[in-house]
C-alpha positions in Angstrom: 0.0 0.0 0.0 1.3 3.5 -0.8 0.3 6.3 1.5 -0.3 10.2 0.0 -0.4 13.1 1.9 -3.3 15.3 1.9 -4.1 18.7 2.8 -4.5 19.3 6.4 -8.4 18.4 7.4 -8.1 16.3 4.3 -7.7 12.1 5.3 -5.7 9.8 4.6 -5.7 8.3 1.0 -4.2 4.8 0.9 -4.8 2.9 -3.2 -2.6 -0.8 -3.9 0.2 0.0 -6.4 0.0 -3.7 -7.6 0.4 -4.4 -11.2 -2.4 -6.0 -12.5 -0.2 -8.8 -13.7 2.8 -8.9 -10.7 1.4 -12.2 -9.9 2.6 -13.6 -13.7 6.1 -12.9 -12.3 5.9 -13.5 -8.6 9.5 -15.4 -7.3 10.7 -15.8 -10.7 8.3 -18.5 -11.7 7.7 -19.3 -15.2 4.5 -17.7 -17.2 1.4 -20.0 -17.5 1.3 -22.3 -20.5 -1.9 -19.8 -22.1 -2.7 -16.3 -21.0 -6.1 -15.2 -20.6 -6.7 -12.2 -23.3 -6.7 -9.7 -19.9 -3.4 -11.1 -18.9 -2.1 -10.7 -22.0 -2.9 -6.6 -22.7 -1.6 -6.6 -19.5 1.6 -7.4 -20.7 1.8 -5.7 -23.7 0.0 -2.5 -21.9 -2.5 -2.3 -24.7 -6.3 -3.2 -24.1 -8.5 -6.2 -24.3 -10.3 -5.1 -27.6 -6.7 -5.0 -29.3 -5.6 -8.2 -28.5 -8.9 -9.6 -29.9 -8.3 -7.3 -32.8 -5.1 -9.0 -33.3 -6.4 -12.3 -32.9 -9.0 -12.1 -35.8 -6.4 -10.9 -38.0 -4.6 -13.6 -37.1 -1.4 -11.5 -35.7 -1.9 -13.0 -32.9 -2.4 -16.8 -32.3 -4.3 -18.1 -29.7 -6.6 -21.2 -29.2 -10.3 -21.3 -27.4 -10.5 -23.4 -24.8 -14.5 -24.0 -24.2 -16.0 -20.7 -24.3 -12.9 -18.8 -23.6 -9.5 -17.3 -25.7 -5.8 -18.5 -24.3 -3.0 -16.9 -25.7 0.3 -19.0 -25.5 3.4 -16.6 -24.4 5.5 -17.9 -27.7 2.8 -16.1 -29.6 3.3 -12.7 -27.9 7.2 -13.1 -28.6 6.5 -14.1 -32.3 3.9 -10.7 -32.5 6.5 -8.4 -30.9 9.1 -9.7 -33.0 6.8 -9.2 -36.3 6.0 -5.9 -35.2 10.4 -4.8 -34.6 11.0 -6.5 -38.4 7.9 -4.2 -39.4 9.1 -1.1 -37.8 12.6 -1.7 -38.5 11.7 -2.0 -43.1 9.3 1.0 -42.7 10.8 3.7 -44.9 12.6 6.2 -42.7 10.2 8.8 -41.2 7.0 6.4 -40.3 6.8 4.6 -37.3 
């Protein structure tokens, strides 16, 4: 818990400054087999409706498991590296 100072009169604000995902990386354990979609934005720091974006384009693989999406980790390395060699053959001036 972090604690802020306030204002005198004001009380005493205390918020958790847990990442959503610090539990993925907890004592240096390995990631889970398959991320659920939430864990994985989380880990890229971009939102839910992008990673499904990416997974009906197909930049993203990921399998459904009953009614829900899994995302192994080996597909967020494979989409970060397509998105470097991307970046890094874009003519000079885009991003």
């Amino acid at each position: 818990m972090e604690t802020f100072e306030v204002p005198p009169g004001g009380d005493e604000v205390r918020r958790s400054v847990e990442p959503p995902v610090a539990s993925l990386f907890d004592a240096g354990r390995p990631l889970p087999l398959l991320l659920t979609v939430e864990e994985a934005a989380d880990l890229l720091r971009i939102s839910r409706s992008h990673i499904y974006e990416y997974i009906l384009s197909g930049r993203i693989r990921s399998v459904k498991l009953g009614w829900s999406r899994r995302i192994p980790p080996s597909a967020l390395d494979e989409f970060i590296t397509e998105l470097t060699a991307e970046q890094r053959d874009a003519p000079s001036g885009q991003w």
